[in-house]
N, C-alpha and C positions, 0 to 999 in steps of 0.2 A: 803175260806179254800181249796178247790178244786184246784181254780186256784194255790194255792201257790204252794199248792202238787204238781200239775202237770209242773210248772216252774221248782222245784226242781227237781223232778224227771230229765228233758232236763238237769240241770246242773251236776249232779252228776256222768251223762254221760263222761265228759271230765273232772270231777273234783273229788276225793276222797272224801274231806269237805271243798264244796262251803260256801263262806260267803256273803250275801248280804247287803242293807244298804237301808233301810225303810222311806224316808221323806212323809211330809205331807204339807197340808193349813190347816187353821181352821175349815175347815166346821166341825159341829158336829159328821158327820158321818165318820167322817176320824176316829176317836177312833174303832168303830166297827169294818172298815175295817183291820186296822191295826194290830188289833187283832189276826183275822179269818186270814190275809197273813199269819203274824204270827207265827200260829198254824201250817197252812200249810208246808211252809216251816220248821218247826222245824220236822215234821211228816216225811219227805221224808230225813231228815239228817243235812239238812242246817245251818250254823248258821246266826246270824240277828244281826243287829246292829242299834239301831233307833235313829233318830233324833228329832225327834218331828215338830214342824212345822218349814219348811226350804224351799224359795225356790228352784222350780224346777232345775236352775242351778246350785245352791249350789249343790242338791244330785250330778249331772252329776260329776260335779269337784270333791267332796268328792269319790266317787266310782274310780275315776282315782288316786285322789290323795292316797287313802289308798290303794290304789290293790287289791280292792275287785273283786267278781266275775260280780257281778248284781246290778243295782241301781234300785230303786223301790218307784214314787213317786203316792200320790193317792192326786188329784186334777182333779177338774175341769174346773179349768184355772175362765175366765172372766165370767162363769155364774152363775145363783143362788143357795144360798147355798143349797136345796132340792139336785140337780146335783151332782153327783159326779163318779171318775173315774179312771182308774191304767192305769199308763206309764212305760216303763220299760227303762235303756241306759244300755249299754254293759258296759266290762273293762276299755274300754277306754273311758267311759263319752257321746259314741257317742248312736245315734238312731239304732237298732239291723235289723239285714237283713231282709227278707219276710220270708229266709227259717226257721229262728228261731224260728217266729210266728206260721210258719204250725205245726214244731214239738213239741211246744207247745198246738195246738190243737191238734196233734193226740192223747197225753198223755192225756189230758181233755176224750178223749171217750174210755183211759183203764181203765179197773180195779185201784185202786190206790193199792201201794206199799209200805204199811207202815213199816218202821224201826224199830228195835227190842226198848228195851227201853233204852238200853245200849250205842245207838247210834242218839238218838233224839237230833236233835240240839239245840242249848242254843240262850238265846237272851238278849242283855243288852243295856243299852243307852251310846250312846256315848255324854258323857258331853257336849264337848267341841267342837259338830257342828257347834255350831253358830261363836263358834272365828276362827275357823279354816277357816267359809269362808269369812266372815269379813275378814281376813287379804289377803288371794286370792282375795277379791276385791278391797283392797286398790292398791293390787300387781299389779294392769292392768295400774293402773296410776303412770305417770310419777313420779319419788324418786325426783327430782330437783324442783318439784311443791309443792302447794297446793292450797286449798279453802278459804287460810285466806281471811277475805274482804267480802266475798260471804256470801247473806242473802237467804237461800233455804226452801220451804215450800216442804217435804217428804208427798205421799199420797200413802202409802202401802193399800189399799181398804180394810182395817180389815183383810188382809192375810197373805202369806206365809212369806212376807217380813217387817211385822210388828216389827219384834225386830233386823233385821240388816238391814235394809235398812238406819234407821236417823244413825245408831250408824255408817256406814260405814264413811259417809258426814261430819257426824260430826268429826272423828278420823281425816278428811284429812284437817281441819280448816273451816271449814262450819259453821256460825251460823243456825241451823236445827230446822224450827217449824216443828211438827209429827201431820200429822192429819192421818185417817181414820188408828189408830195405837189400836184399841181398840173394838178387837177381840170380840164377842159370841158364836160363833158358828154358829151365825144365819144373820149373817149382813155381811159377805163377799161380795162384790161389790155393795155394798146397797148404792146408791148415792153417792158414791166415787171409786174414783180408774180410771185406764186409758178408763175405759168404761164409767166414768161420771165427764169429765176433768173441765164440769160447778163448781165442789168442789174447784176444786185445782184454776180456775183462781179467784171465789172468798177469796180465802186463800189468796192469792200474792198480790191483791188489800188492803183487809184488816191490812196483815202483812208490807206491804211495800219494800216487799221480790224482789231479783232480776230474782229469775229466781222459780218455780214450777219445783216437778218431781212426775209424778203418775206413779204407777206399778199396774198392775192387780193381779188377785186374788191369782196368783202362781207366779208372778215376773218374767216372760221372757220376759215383754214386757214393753212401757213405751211410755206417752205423756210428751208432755216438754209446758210448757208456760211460758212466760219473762211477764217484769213486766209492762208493755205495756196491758195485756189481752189477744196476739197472740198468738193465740196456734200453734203448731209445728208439723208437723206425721212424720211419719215413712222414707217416703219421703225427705222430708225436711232434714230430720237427718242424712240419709244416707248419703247425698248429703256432708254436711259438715263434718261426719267422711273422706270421701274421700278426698274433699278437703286439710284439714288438714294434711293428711297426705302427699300429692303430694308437701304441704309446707312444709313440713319439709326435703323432695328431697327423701322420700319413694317411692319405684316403686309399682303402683298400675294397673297391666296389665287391669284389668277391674273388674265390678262390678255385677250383678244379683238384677233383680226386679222381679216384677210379670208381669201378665196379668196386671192389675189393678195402675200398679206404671203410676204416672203422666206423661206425656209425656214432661213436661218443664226439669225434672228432665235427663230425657234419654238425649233431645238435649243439658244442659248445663254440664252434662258428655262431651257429645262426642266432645264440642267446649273447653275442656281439656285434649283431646289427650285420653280420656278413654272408652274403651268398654265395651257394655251396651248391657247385655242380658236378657230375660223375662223368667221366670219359671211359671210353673202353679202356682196356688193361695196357699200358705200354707207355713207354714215358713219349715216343711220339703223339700219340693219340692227345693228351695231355696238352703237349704243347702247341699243337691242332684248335684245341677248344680256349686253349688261352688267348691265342690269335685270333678268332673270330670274333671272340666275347672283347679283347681291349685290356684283358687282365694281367695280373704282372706274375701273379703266383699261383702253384701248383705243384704236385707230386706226387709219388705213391708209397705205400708203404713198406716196398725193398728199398727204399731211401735213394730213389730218383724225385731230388726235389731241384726244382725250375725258379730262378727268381729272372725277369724276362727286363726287369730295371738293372740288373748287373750282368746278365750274359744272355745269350741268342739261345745256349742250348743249359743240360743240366750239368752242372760241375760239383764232383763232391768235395772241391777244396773251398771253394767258396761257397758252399751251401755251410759245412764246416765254421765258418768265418762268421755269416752271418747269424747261426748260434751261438757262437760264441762270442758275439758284438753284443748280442740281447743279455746275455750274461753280464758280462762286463759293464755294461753299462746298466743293467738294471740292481747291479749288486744282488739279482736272484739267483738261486739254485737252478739247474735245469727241473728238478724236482716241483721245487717251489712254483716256477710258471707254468708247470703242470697240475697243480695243485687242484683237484675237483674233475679233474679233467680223466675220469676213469675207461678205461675200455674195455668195452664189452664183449666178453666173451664168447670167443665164433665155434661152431662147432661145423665139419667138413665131412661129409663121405663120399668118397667114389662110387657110385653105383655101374656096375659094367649091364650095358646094353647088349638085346639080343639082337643077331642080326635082321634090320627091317626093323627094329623095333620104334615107332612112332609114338615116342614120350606127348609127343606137344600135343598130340589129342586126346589125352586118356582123359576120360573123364572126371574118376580116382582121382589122379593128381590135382587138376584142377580142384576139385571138392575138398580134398586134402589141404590146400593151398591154402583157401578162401579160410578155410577152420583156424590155420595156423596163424596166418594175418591176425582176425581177431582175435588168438592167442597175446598176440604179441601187441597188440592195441596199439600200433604208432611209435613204441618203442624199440624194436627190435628190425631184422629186415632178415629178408628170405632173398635167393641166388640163387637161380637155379639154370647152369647151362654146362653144354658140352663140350667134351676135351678135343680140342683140336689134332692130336696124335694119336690118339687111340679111341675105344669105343666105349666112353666113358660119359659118364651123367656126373658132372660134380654139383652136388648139392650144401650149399652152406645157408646155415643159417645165424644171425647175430643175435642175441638178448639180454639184458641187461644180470639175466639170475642164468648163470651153467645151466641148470639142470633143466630149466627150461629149454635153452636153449638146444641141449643135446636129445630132448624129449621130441621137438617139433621136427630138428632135422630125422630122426630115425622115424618117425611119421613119415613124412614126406619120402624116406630112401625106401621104405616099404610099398607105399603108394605106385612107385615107380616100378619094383621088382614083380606086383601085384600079377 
C-alpha cells in the first residue's frame, strides 16, 4: 500500500490523473499484492486498470499501447511460488531510469499524502487484456505465414502465460498440446516451464510434436526443443533470429550477448559480417547496450532474447514466434540453421575465497592467466569473477576440445586457492 502510495504520489507530480495498469502471474500472493497497490494508488489519486494474470510483456505493450501512465507487473519471474515481487515499465512499455526509482524512495520515507474522498482513484478490469495482447503477438509474425502443419507442445509453467500463450499458436495454425496450463496458486514453475525443459522434452517425445516451447513463470523468456529431444538456449536462438533475418536482406549492424553467451555463437556472428558485443549478465543490461548502440537484437543464454524491432522489452512468446517464422519460412530444421554452428564446451568451478582474500592481485593468477590465453590461442575464452551472494570466485573457462577446457579452468581454480 505504501509503495503504491508513494509511486503515485512521483506520478501526480507530472500528471493531474495518472492511470496505471496492474498485471500479474499466478502466485497466490499476487491477489494480496494487488490489492494493497491497489489501494495505494487509488489513495494518492491514481486510477488502475487490472489485468489479471498477463504476462510480463503483455503489461509493457498494454501500458504503451493504451497511453497509460505506469505499468505495474507483480511476479517473480522463474522462482517458487512463496517468492514474489513488483516491477514497474514507463509510458513507453520501456524499464524506468535510476532517477525515478530514487524519487520513488524518497516519497517512501515522507509522510503520506492522502486525497480528499472526492478525488480517490477508481479501479476496474480491463476485459479484454488477454485479446488485446494475443493479437500483438500474432502481430510480430509475418501476415503471408502460418503454423499450419506445425505440431507444438506449449509449456506456460502454470504462469503468467497460461491462457495466451497455446491460444496465440494456435490462432496462427499450430496444432497446440498445453501442458504446465493449469494454475493454483501454488505450482508455478513446479517441474515445468523454461527452468524444467526435462517437461517439455518429454511432452514432444510423447506427442509426436515437431517442435516444444516453454515459457517461465512470467513469460519473457523461453527454451525451445525439436523433436529430436535437443534442447535449444538462448544462444542458439539468438543466433538464428539473426540469421534469418540477414536472409531475408535485413540489415543487422550487430547483435549484444553477455558475459556468459557461448563463444561459438560470437565467432559464427562475426564469420557473417555481424558485430558481436558483451553486456553484463541480465537481460537489462542487454537491453542498455542495445539502446546505445541502435541495435535491434540481443539475448542471453537462459533464453531472454530481445527483438527491439517487435517489442520494447524481452517476450518469450514472440521471441518463440520469430523462430518459428525462420523455420517456416526457410523450410529449415532448427537443427539445420544451426548446422556448423557448435558450442563450445564451458567448464565452471566455484572456488570459495578466504576471508580478505585479494584474488585480483595474486600474481599466480595473473601468470596462470597469461599461460592459459595462450593455451587457448584466440579460440576459447577465460571468465573470471565474483559471486555476488557469497564468497565465491567463479571461474569459467570455454574451449573448443573439453579436456582442454577442463584442464585450464582447474589451473586457473588452483592458482586461486594457491
Amino acid at each position: 500500500l505504501r509503495l503504491g502510495h508513494a509511486v503515485g504520489q512521483v506520478l501526480r507530480r507530472t500528471e493531474k490523473r495518472p492511470t496505471v495498469l496492474i498485471g500479474k502471474d499466478t502466485r497466490i500472493s499476487g491477489y494480496m499484492l494487488e490489492s494493497a497497490l491497489e489501494a495505494g494508488f487509488a489513495s494518492a489519486g491514481v486510477d488502475v486498470l487490472l489485468t489479471g494474470p498477463l504476462p510480463t510483456p503483455g503489461v509493457a505493450y498494454l501500458t504503451r499501447a493504451l497511453r497509460l501512465n505506469l505499468g505495474v507487473v507483480i511476479s517473480a519471474s522463474h522462482n517458487p511460488f512463496a517468492d514474489n515481487g513488483i516491477k514497474f515499465f514507463s509510458a513507453k512499455g520501456e524499464k524506468l531510469p535510476d532517477e525515478w526509482e530514487i524519487a520513488v524512495e524518497a516519497a517512501l520515507t515522507d509522510a503520506p499524502s492522502w486525497v480528499d474522498s472526492a478525488n480517490l482513484g477508481k479501479a476496474r478490469r480491463l476485459e479484454d487484456a488477454r485479446g488485446r495482447y494475443i493479437e500483438f503477438c500474432k502481430s510480430t509474425f509475418a501476415s503471408s505465414m502460418s503454423l499450419k502443419g506445425l505440431k507444438l507442445v506449449v509449456d506456460a509453467a502454470h504462469g503468467a502465460g497460461y491462457q495466451v500463450a497455446p491460444e496465440v499458436f494456435h490462432e496462427l495454425g499450430a496444432e497446440v498440446i498445453s501442458i504446465g496450463c493449469s494454475p493454483t496458486g501454488l505450482n508455478i514453475n513446479e517441474g515445468v516451464g523454461a527452468t524444467h525443459p526435462e517437461a517439455l522434452v518429454k511432452a514432444v517425445a510423447e506427442h509426436g510434436a515437431h517442435y516444444g516451447v516453454a515459457l517461465d513463470g512470467d513469460a519473457d523468456r523461453l527454451q525451445l526443443v525439436d523433436a529430436q529431444g535437443r534442447l535449444y538456449n538462448g544462444d542458439e536462438l539468438l543466433y538464428v533470429m539473426v540469421a534469418d533475418r540477414l536472409d531475408q536482406g535485413e540489415a543487422v549492424p550487430g547483435a549484444v550477448g553477455t558475459l556468459m553467451t557461448n563463444m561459438a555463437i560470437e565467432l559464427a556472428l562475426q564469420n557473417r559480417g555481424i558485430d558481436f558485443v558483451r553486456a553484463k549478465v541480465g537481460d537489462r543490461y542487454v537491453l542498455e547496450e542495445l539502446v546505445c548502440r541502435g541495435w535491434q537484437l540481443g539475448g542471453e543464454g537462459s533464453g531472454h532474447l530481445i527483438a527491439l524491432d517487435r517489442h520494447t522489452t524481452g517476450d518469450g512468446i514472440v521471441s518463440a514466434l520469430q523462430v518459428l517464422q525462420a523455420v517456416a519460412r526457410s523450410g529449415k530444421s532448427l537443427a539445420q540453421w544451426l548446422d556448423g554452428v557448435n558450442l563450445f564446451p564451458q567448464r565452471l568451478i566455484n572456488v570459495r575465497l578466504k576471508a580478505g582474500q585479494d584474488w585480483r592481485s595474486s600474481a599466480k593468477l595473473a601468470d596462470t592467466q597469461k599461460t592459459v590465453l595462450a593455451q587457448l590461442n584466440g579460440r576459447g575464452r577465460v571468465l573470471i569473477r565474483p559471486s555476488g551472494t557469497e564468497p565465491l570466485l567463479r571461474v569459467m573457462v570455454e574451449a573448443e576440445d573439453r579436456a582442454l577446457a577442463d584442464q585450464c579452468a582447474q589451473a586457473l581454480a588452483d592458482a586461486v586457492q594457491d
